[in-house]
N, C-alpha and C positions, 0 to 999 in steps of 0.2 A: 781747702778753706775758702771762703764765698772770698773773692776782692785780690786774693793771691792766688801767683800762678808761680809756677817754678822756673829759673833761669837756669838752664841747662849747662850753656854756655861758661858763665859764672861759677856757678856749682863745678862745673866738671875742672877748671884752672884753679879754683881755692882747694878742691882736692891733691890734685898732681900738686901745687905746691908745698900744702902740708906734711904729703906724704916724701917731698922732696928734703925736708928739714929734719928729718927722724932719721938715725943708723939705725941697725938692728939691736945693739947694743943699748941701747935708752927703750927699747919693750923686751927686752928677756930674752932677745932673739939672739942667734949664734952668727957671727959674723960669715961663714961658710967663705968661698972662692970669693978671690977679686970679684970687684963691679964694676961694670963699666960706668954706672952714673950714680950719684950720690945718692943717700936715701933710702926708704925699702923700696921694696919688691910691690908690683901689683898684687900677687898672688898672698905677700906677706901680711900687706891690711886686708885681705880677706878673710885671711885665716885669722887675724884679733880680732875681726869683727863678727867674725862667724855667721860669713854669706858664702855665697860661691863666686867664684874668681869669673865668672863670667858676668855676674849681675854686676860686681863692679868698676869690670874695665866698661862697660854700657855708660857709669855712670861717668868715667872719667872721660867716655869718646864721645861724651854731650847728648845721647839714646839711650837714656837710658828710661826707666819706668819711674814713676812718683813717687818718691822715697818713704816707708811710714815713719813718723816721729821714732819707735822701737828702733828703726834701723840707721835712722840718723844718731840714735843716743847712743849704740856700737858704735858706727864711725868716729866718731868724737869722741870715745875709749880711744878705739884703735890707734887713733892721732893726736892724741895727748892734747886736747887743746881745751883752753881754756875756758871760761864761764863764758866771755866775747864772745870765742871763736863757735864756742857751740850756737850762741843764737843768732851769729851771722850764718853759718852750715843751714840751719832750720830755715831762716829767712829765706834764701837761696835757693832749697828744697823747697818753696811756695808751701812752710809750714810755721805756723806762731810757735816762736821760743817759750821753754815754760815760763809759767807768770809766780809771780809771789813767791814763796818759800824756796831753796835750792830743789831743782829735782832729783828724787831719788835717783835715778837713773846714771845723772854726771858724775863720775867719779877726779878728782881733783889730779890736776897729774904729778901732784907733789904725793899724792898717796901711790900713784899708780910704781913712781920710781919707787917709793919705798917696797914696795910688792915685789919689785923686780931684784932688788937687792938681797932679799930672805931667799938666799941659791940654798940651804942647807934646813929649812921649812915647810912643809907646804903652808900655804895662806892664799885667803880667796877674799873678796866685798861683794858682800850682799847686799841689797836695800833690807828695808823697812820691814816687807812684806814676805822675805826671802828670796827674792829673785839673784841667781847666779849673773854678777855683773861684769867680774874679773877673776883672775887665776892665774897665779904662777906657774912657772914650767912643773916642779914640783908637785905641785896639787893636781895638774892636767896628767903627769904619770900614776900619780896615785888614784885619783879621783875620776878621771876623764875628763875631758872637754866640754863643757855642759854649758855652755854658754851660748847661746840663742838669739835671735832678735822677733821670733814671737812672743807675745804678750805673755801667756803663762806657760811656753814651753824650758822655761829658764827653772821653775818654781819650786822650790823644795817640796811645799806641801800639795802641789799640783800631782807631782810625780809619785808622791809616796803613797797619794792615796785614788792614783789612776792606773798605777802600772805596775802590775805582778812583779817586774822583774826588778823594780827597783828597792825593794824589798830581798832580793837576794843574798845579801852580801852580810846579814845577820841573824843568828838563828832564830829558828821560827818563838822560841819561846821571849824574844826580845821585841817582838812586833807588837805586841798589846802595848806596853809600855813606850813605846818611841809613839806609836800612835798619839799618844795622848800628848806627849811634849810636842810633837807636829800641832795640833788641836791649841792646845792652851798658851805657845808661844804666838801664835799667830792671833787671838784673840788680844792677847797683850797689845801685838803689834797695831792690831783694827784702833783698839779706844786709845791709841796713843793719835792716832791722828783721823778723826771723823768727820765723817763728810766726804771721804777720799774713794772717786768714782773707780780708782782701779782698784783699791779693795772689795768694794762693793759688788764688783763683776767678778774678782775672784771667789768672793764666798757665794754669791750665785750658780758657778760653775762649778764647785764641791758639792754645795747642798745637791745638786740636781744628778752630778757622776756616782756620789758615794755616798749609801747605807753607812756604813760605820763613819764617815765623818760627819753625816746629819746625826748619828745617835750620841755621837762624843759633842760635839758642838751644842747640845741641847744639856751636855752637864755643865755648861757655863765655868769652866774650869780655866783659871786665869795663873798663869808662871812664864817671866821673861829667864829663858837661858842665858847663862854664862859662862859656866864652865863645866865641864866633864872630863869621866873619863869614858874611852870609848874603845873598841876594835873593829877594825876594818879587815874582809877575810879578800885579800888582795887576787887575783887570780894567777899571779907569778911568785909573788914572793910570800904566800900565803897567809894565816895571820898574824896581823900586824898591830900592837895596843898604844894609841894616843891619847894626849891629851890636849881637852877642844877647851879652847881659851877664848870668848867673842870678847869682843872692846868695839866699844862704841865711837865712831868716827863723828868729828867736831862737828859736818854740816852736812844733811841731808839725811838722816838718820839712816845712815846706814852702818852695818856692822862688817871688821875684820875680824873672821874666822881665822885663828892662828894653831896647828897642829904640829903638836911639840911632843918630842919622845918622854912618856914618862922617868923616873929615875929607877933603876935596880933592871931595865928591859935592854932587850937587845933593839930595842926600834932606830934608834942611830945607826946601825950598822944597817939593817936594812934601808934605810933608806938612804943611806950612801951607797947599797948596790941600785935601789929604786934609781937613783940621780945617773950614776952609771950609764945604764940601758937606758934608760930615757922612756919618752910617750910611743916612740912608733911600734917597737915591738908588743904593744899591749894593746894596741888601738882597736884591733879585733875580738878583744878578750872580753867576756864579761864582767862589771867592776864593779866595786864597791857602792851602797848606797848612800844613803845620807848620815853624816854623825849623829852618835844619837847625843841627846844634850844639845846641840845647838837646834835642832828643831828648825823652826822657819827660819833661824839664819844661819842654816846650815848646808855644806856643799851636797851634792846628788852623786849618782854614781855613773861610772865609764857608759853603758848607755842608757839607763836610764834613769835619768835623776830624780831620785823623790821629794816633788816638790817642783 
């Protein structure tokens, strides 16, 4: 930005100290062996912010590279801080705090504890536009890890209608239909808020990647999701029927995704062996894609998320 420059210095001590003030336990994390020093782990804001542990010890040993605003709005996930602390973080990073309305991006860390608490849920927040913001441990075994700090690698609809594989995880004769709730949830989502430059580049980069979302997009087809029911064909515990429940979060329009075992199924029980085993043994696995029914504010899959 013309006039700012980044204080490194600054930057890299309001980090270490933020990251000094969090246990594992206040982000969903496992307390594991003693510590020797209070607080997480480097390698543990890494992995909530979803960079590599080398980019951000750079930034905590003051060399580190120019932050993009995308990756300062992970950090300030990763570190629970608040509306302040984020546009001091941005400040700091020689970048202007968002202006006017909450941004999509900050998630409240009164929401983020509540996220951490649903151990027997999965549950993710999305913004507006469906970008993967957060995700319980839960949702990260079921779901993957989809969470990103490029612009539209986060993106439900990015995903579903760039990437063959994110499309996997449902059968073929359910893709015409999810298609279009990808399509018309996201429309909703545009004329809810216009004038908004990162919608605008995201439906430039649809129109230009993908034939069938330039031909669904020209049926002008408008429905905000709320609730479904759905199946995810897990690659471990194979498949698995939810029900996708979005609720609307007070500021920043963004949406929690909440997936809940239907009634008369066994999905309880699987996903208390899901909780069980946990994210690592599946991290290799091919996962699940997007729910259908929540559409653009809907999670993606283990690796590649639709949207």
């Amino acid at each position: 930005m013309a006039g700012m420059t980044i204080n490194r210095r600054e930057l890299a001590d309001f980090l270490r100290q933020s990251r000094g003030r969090l246990g594992p336990q206040e982000v969903g994390l496992p307390a594991g062996a003693r510590r020797r020093t209070p607080g997480l782990r480097r390698e543990e804001v890494a992995q909530l912010a979803g960079m590599s542990v080398d980019y951000y010890v750079r930034l905590e040993q003051a060399r580190g590279p120019h932050p993009s605003p995308q990756l300062l709005g992970a950090l300030a996930r990763a570190l629970r801080l608040t509306a302040d602390e984020r546009d001091h973080l941005h400040l700091l990073a020689g970048q202007r705090p968002p202006e006017g309305r909450p941004s999509p991006d900050h998630v409240a860390p009164a929401l983020l504890h509540l996220l951490d608490q649903l151990t027997t849920t999965p549950a993710q927040i999305l913004s507006h536009l469906g970008d993967v913001l957060v995700q319980n441990a839960l949702a990260q075994a079921l779901l993957g890890d989809v969470c990103t700090v490029s612009e539209h690698g986060r993106n439900v609809a990015w995903r579903w209608f760039t990437d063959a594989d994110a499309r996997s995880a449902y059968p073929p004769e359910e893709h015409a239909r999810l298609s279009r709730l990808h399509v018309a949830d996201l429309r909703a989502a545009m004329a809810r808020r216009p004038g908004d430059a990162a919608a605008a580049r995201l439906l430039r980069r649809l129109l230009d990647a993908s034939e069938e979302f330039t031909r669904l997009w020209a049926e002008h087809e408008v429905a905000v999701r709320r609730h479904s029911r759905m199946r995810v064909l897990h690659p471990a515990i194979g498949p698995i029927d939810l029900d996708c429940q979005v609720l609307l979060a007070p500021e920043g329009d963004q949406r929690i995704v909440l997936l809940t075992p239907p009634p008369g199924t066994d999905t309880a029980d699987r996903l208390a062996l899901l909780r069980v085993v946990g994210v690592q043994d599946f991290a290799a696995s091919p996962g699940p894609g997007t729910p259908p029914g929540a559409s653009a504010g809907s999670p993606g899959p283990r690796t590649a998320p639709s949207g």
